[in-house]
NUDOVO-859598 format. One line per 2 residues: number of its first residue (from 1); their letters; for each residue x, y, z of N, C-alpha, C, CB. Coordinates in nm, 2 decimals. Atoms other than C-alpha are relative to their C-alpha. Glycine has a CB too. Layout:
BEGIN
NUM> a> X:Y:Z:X:Y:Z:X:Y:Z:X:Y:Z  ...
This chain:
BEGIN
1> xx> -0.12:-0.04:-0.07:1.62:4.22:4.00:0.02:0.15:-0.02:0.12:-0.08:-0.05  -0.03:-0.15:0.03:1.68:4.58:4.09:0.15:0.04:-0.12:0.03:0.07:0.18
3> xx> -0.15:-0.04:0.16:1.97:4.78:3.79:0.11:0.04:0.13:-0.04:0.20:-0.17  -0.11:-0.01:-0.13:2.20:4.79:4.19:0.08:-0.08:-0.04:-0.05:-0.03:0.15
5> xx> -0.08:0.13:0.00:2.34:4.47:4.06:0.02:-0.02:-0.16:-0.09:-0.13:0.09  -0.05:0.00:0.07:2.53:4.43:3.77:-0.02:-0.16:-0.06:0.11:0.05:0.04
7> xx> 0.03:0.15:0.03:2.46:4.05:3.58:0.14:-0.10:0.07:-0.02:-0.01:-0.19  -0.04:0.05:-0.02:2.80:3.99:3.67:0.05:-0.04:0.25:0.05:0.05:-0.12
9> xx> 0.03:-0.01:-0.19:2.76:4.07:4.10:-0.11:-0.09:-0.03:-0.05:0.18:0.10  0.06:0.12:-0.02:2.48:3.84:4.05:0.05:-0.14:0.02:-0.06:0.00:-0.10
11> xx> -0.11:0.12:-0.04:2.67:3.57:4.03:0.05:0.00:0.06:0.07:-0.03:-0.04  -0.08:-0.02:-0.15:2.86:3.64:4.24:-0.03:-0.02:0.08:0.03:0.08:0.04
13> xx> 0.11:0.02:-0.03:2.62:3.64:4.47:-0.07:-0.11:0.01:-0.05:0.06:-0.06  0.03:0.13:-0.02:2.44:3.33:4.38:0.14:-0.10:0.03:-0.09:-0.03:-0.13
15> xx> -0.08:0.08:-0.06:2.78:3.16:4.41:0.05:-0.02:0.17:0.09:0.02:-0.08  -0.07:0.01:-0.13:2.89:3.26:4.75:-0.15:-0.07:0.06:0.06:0.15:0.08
17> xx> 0.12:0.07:-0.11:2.47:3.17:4.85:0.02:-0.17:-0.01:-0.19:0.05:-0.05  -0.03:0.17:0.09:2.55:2.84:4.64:0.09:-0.08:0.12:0.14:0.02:-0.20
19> xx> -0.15:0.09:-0.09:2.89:2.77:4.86:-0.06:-0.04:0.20:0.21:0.18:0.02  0.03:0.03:-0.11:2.76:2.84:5.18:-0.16:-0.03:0.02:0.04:0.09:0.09
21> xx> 0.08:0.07:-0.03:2.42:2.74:5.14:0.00:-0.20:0.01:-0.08:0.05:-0.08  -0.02:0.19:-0.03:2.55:2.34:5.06:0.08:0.05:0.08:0.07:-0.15:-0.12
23> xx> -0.02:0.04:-0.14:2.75:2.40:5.38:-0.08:-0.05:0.09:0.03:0.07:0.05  0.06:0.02:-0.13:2.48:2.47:5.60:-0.13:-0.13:-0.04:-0.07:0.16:0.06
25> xx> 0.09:0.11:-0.02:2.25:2.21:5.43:0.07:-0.13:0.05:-0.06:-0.01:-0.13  -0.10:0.16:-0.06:2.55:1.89:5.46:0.01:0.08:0.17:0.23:-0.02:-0.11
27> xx> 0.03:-0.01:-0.13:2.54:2.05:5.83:-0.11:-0.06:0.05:-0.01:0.12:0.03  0.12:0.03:0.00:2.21:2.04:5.89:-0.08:-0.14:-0.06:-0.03:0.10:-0.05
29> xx> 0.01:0.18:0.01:2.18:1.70:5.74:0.03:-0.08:0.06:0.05:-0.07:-0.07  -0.09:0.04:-0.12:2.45:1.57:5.96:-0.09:0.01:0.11:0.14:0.08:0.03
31> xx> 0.05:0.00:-0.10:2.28:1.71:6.25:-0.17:-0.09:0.02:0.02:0.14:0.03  0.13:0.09:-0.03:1.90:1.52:6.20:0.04:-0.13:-0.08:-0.15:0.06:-0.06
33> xx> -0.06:0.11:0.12:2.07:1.27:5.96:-0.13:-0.07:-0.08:0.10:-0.14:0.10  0.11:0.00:0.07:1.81:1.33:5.73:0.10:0.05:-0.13:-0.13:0.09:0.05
35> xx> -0.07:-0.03:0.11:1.87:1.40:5.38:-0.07:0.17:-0.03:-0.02:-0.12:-0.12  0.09:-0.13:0.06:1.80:1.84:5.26:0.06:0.04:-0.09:-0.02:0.12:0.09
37> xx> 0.02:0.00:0.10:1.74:1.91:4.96:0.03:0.20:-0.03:-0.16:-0.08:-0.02  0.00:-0.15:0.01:1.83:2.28:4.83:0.01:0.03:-0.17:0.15:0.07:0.08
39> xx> 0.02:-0.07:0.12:1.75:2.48:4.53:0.09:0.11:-0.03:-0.12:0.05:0.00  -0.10:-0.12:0.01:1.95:2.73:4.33:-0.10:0.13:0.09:0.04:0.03:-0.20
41> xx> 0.06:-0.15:-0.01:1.91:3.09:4.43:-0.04:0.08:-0.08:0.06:0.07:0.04  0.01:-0.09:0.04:1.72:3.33:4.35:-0.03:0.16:0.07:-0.08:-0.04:-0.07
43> xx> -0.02:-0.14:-0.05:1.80:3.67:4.39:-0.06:0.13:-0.03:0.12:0.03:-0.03  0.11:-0.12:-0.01:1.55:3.95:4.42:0.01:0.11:0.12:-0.15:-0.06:0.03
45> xx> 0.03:-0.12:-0.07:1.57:4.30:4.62:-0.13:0.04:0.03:0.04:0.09:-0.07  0.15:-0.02:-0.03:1.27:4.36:4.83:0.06:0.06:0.15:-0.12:-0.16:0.00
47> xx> 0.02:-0.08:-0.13:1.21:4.61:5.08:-0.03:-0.07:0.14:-0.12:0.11:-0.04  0.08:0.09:-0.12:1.13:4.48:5.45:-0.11:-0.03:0.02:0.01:0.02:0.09
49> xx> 0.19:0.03:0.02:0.75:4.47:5.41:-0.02:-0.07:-0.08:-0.10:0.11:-0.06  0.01:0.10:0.11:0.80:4.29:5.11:0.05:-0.11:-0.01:0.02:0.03:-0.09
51> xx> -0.06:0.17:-0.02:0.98:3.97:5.20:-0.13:-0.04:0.07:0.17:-0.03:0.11  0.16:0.11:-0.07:0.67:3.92:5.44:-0.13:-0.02:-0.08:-0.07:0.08:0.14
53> xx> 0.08:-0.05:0.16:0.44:4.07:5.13:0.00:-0.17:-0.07:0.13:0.16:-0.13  -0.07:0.12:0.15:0.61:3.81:4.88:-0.02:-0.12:0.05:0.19:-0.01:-0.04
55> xx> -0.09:0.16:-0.04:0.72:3.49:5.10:-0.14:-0.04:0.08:0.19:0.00:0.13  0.04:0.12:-0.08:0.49:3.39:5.38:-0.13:0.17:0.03:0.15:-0.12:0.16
57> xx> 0.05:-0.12:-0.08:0.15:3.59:5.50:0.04:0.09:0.12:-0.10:-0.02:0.03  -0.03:-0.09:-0.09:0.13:3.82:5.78:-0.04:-0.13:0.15:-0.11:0.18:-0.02
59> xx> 0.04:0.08:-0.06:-0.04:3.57:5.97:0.03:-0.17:0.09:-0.06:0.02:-0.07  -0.05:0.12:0.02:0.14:3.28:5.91:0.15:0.02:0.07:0.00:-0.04:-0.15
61> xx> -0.10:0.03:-0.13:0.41:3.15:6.23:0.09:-0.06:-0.10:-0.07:-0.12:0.15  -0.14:0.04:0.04:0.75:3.13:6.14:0.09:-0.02:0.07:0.05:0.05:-0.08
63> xx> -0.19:0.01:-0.07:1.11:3.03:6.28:0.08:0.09:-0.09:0.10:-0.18:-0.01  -0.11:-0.09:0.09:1.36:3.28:6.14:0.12:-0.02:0.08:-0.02:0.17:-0.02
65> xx> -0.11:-0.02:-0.03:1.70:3.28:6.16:0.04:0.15:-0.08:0.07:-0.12:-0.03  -0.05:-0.10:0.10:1.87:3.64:6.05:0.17:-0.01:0.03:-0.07:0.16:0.04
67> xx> -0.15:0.03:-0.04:2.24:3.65:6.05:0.10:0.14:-0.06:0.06:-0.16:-0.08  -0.08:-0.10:0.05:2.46:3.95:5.99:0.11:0.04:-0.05:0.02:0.04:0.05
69> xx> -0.17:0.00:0.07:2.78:3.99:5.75:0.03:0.16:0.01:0.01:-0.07:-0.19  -0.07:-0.10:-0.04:3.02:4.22:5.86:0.14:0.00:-0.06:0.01:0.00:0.14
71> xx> -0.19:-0.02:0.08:3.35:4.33:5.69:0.02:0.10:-0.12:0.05:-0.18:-0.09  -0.01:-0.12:0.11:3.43:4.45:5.36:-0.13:-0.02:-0.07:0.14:-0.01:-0.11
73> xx> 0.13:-0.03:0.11:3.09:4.33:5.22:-0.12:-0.04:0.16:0.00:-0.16:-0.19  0.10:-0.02:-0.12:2.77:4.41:5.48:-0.09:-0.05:-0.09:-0.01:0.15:0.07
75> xx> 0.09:0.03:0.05:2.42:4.24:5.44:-0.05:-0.04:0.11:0.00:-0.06:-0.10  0.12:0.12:-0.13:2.15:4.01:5.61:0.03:-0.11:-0.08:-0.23:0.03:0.01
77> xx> 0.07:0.10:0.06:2.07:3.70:5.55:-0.12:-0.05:0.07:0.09:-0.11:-0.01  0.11:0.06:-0.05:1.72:3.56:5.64:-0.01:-0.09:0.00:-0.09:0.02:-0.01
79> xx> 0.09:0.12:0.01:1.64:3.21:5.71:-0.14:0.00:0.01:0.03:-0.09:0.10  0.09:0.02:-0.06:1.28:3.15:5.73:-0.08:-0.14:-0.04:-0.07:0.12:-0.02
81> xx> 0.05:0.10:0.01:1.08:2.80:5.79:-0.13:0.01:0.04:0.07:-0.08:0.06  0.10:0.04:-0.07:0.73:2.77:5.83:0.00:-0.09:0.09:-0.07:-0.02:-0.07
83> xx> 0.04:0.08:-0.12:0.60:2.65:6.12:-0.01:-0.18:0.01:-0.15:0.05:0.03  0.06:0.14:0.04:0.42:2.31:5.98:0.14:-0.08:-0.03:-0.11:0.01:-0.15
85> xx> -0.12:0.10:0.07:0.78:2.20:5.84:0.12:0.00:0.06:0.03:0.03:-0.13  -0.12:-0.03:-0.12:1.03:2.31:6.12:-0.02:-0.16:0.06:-0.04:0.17:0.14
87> xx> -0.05:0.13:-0.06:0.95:1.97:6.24:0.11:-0.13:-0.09:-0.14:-0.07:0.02  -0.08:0.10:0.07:1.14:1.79:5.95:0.15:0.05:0.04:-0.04:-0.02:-0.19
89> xx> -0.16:-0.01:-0.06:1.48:1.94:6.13:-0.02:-0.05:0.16:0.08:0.18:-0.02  0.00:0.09:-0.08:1.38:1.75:6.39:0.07:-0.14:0.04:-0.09:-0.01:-0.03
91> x> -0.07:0.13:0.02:1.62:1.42:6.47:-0.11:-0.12:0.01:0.11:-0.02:0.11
């Protein structure tokens, strides 16, 4: 974790991904009425070369979602699903 983030903004942090990630998973359940499974967060700073670097090759077909927060606190968020497993949000 970059020294940008304080141990306690961490938390912070993982709790708001915490709150609205079980939203969008009980969503997203609802909608295939499947059951999804989510893991805590972990929070790492990586340049934009390096999420693709880190997470998934260059090569390798993905679905992304990005989503933009606007207000008093600005960021991204990235979804990304490999290809092979975008079918289990499938109904």
């Amino acid at each position: 974790m970059s020294n940008n983030f304080t141990a306690v903004e961490v938390d912070i942090i993982k709790e708001i991904i915490n709150i609205g990630g079980g939203n969008v998973a009980t969503s997203i359940s609802k909608i295939i009425g499947k059951k999804v499974h989510m893991n805590l967060p972990i929070i790492t700073q990586l340049t934009y070369n390096q999420i693709f670097e880190t997470i998934m090759p260059a090569e390798e077909v993905v679905k992304a979602v990005q989503m933009e927060v606007d207000g008093a606190i600005k960021g991204q968020f990235l979804l990304l699903v490999d290809e092979k497993n975008i079918i289990q949000f499938s109904p």
